[in-house]
N, C-alpha and C positions, 0 to 999 in steps of 0.2 A: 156638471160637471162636465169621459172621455179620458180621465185623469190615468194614469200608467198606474194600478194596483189593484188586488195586489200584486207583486211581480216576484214570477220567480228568482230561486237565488242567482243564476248566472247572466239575470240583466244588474246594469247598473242603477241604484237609487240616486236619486236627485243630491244626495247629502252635503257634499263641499258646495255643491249651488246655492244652499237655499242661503244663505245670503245675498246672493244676487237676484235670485228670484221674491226675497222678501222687498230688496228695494226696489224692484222693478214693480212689484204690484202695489205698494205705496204711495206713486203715482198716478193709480190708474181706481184709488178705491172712491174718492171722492169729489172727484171732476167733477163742478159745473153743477149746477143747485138743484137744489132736488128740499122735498118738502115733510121730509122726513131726518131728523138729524142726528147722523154715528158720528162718536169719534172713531179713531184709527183702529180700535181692535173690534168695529160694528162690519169690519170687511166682510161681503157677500160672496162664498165661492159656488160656483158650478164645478162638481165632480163628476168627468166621463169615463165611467170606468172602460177599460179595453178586457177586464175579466168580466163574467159572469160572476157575480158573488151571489145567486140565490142561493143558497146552501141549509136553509135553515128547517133541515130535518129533526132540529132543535135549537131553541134562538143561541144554546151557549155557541155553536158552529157556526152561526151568522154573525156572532158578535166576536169569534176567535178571526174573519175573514176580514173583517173592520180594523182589529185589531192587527192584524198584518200588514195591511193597506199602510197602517200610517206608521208602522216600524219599518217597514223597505222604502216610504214616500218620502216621509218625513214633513210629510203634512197632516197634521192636527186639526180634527173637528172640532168644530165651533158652531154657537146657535148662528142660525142662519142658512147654513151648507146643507146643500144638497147632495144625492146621488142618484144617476140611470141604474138601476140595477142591471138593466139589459134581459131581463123575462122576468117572470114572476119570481116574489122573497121565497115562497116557502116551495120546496118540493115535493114536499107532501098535499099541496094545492094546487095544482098546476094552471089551473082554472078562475085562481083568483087574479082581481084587479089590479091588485098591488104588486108595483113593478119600481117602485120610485121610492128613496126616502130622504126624509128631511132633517135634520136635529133642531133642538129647541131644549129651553132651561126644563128640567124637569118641573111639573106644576105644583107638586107637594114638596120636594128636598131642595129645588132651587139651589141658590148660590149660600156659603156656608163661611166664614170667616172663623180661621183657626188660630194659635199660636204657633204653627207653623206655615202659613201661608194661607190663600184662599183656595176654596174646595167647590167645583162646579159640578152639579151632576147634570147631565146629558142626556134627555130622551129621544128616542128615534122613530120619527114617527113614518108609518105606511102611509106612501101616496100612490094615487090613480098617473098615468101618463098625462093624462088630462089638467091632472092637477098641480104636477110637475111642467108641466110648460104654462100654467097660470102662475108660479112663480119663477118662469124664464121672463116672462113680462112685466113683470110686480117686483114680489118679495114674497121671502120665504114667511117671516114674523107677521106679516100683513092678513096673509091668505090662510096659517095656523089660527091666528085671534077669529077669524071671521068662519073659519069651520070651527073653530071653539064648542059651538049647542051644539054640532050634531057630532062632537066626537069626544064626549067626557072625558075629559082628565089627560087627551092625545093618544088612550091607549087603541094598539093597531088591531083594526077588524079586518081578519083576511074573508070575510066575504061579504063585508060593506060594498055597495057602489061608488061610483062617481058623485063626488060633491060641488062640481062646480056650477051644477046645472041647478043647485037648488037658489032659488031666487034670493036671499040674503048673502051669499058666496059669490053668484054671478055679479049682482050689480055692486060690492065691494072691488072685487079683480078688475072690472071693466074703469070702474071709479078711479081707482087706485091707478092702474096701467096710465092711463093718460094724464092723471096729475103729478105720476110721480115715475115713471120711465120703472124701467130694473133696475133692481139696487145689486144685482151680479155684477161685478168689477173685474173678475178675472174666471178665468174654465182653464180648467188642467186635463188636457188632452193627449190620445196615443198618441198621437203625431202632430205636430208643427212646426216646420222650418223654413228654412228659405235660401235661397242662391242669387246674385248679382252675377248674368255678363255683358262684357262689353262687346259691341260688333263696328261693323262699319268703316269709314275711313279714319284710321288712327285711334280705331278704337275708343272713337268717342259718345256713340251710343250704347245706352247704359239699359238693360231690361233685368228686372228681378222678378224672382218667380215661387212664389209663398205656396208651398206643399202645406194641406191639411188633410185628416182622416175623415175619409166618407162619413163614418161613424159618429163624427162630431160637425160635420159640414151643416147642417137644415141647423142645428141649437145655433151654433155659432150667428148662422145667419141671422134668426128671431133676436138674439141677443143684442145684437148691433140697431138691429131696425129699434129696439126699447132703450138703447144707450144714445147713439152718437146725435141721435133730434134732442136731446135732452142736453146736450152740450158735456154728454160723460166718455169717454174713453172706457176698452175694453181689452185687456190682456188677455192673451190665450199664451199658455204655457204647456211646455211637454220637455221628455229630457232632449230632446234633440235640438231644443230651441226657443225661442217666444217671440212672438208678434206683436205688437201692441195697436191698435187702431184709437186716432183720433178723430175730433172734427179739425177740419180746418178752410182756409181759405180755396187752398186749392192744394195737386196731389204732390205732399214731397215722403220722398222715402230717407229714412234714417240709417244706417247702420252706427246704433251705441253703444256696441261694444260687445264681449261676454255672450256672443250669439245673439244678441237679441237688437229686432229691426220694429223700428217706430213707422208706422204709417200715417197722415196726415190725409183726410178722405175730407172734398168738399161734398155737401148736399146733394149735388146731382151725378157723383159715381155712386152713392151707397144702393140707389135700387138695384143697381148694373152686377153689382156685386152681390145680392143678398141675393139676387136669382141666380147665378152659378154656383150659390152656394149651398147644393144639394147632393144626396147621397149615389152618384153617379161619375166613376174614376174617368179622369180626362184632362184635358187641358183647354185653358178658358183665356182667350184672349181678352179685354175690356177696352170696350170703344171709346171710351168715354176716359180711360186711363192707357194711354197705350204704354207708358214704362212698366206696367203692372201685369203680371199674368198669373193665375190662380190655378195649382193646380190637386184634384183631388187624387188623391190615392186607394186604394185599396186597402180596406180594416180587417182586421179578423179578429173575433172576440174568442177569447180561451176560458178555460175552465183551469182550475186551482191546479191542475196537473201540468198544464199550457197546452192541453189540446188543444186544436182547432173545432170551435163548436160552431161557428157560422162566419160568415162574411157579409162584408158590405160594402155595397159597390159595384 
């Protein structure tokens, strides 16, 4: 995900957006072929939180923290979506692996058809960091089916290890990654935005300059590196703004409206770009793009009070 939730009451939720933001990731869910087939509600999100939600000094308080998230976002989990938790789930573990989670149909209640509409139950499952950035490369459905044995029924072992290392996991992810890119279409991040100015004689040169959060800069980057060779585009959203990156022939910048700026990246800026793309506040000029400047900023991830519990950057 870096996604803004949950968020205190006196920031603003995304709400009159998410129309805009639904159609802006609409376009960015199923770019360019991929060998795995969704229709339009198979969208893949990354969720960055900029809170700490470990809270789960009992799951109902982990699941009351989710539950916030997507009544102040106004975004809805769905299988497939992820989340950084940003430390470990439980506090009462502090020591365990599990820092990441995933959603997925639950294995036994599954999906339910009612007389009054359809009824989805949602399991959540504990990942390793490890295993969490094996489906920043992949898929989330991919790399669940393929730890399947060694994690009955999805439910969460907070002091399992790392499973990506076990050789039926490894060479699926590795398989997977390169015949089928990321299926992550869009990350909902602290911060992303951007500025256009003009300099020069008559104001005819034009440089913009795309703010993101430390905190989301290294995902973003691996994100791109599993999307744009694969011919798929990648939105990054936040409430300040949205990005979208394509492939393209060469580099044109968009401004479409509603905050949000299209970028068009040929083949030989995206290395130039996935290496400034690290958890280190600055400003990055690109050789290789010089209308384009990338700039990081400074994250601070809070606790449910909005204290400051760390930085990055």
């Amino acid at each position: 995900m870096h996604v803004v939730g949950p968020v205190r009451a006196e920031e603003q939720s995304l709400g009159t957006d998410r129309q805009r933001r639904l159609r802006h990731a609409a376009q960015y869910q199923l770019a360019g072929p991929t060998a795995r087939t969704r229709g339009a509600s198979g969208r893949r999100a990354g969720l960055c939180s900029a809170y700490s939600l470990r809270s789960w000094s009992t799951p109902a308080n982990f699941l009351q923290n989710l539950a916030r998230y997507v009544f102040h976002s106004g975004n809805p989990f769905a299988p497939g979506h992820h989340l950084d938790l940003n430390g470990p789930i439980s506090l009462a573990e502090p020591d365990t692996a599990i820092r990441a989670i995933a959603f997925a149909d639950d294995p036994e209640l599954g999906v339910i058809d009612t007389p009054h509409g359809r009824l989805r139950f949602l399991q959540i499952v504990g990942l390793t960091l490890d295993e969490y950035s094996a489906i920043e490369r992949w898929d989330a459905e991919g790399l669940l089916a393929a730890m399947a044995p060694s994690l009955p029924l999805l439910v969460t072992d907070l002091r399992r290890g790392d499973l990506t290392d076990v050789p039926g996991v490894a060479t699926a992810v590795e398989e997977g990654a390169r015949r089928d890119g990321s299926s992550t279409g869009s990350l909902f991040v602290q911060e992303a935005g951007w500025r256009t100015e003009k300099s020069g004689w008559a104001r005819r040169k034009s440089t913009t300059t795309v703010t993101i959060g430390a905190n989301a800069a290294e995902r973003i980057g691996r994100v791109l590196r599993a999307r744009l060779p694969f011919g798929r585009g990648l939105l990054i959203e936040a409430q300040n703004g949205s990005v979208g990156f394509r492939p393209g022939e060469q580099v044109a910048l968009t401004d479409a409206g509603d905050g949000f700026l299209e970028i068009q990246l040929p083949p030989a800026v995206l290395p130039e770009l996935i290496q400034v793309l690290r958890p280190v506040a600055g400003t990055y000029h690109l050789a290789s793009a010089p209308e384009l400047v990338v700039e990081i900023a400074r994250s601070q991830i809070r606790d449910q009070e909005g204290a400051v519990v760390a930085e990055v950057g």
